[in-house]
C-alpha positions in Angstrom: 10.6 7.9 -13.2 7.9 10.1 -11.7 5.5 8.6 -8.6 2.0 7.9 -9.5 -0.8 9.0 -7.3 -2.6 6.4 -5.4 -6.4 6.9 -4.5 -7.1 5.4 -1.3 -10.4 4.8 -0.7 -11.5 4.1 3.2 -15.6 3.9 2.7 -17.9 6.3 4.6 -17.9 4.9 7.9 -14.1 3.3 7.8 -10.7 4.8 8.9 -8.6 2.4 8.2 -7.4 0.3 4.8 -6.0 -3.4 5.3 -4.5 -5.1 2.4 -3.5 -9.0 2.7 -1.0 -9.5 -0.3 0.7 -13.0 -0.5 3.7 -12.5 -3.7 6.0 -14.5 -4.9 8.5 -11.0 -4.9 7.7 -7.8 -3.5 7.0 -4.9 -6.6 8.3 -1.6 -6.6 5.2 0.6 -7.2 6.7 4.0 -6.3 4.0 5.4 -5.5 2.6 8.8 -3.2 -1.0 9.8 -1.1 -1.4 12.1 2.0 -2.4 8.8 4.0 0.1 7.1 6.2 1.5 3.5 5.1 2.3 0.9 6.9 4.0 -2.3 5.7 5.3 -5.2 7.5 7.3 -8.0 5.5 7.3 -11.2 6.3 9.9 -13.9 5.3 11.7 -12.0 2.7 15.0 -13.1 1.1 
């Protein structure tokens, strides 16, 4: 399985991307960009 590239787009005037995901089960999207991630869990099993 090869990584897919992920476009991150921050807008012209924004340097940071926030996403608010609520899922029943976390997905594995393996996945690559030059930007750093960050990715706090909360209440996993």
């Amino acid at each position: 399985m090869k990584a897919a590239y992920e476009h991150v787009d921050f807008g012209s005037f924004c340097s940071v991307r926030v996403y608010h995901r609520r899922l029943p089960r976390i997905p594995f999207e393996w996945h690559h960009h030059p930007e750093y991630e960050l990715t706090l869990t909360m209440n996993a099993r």
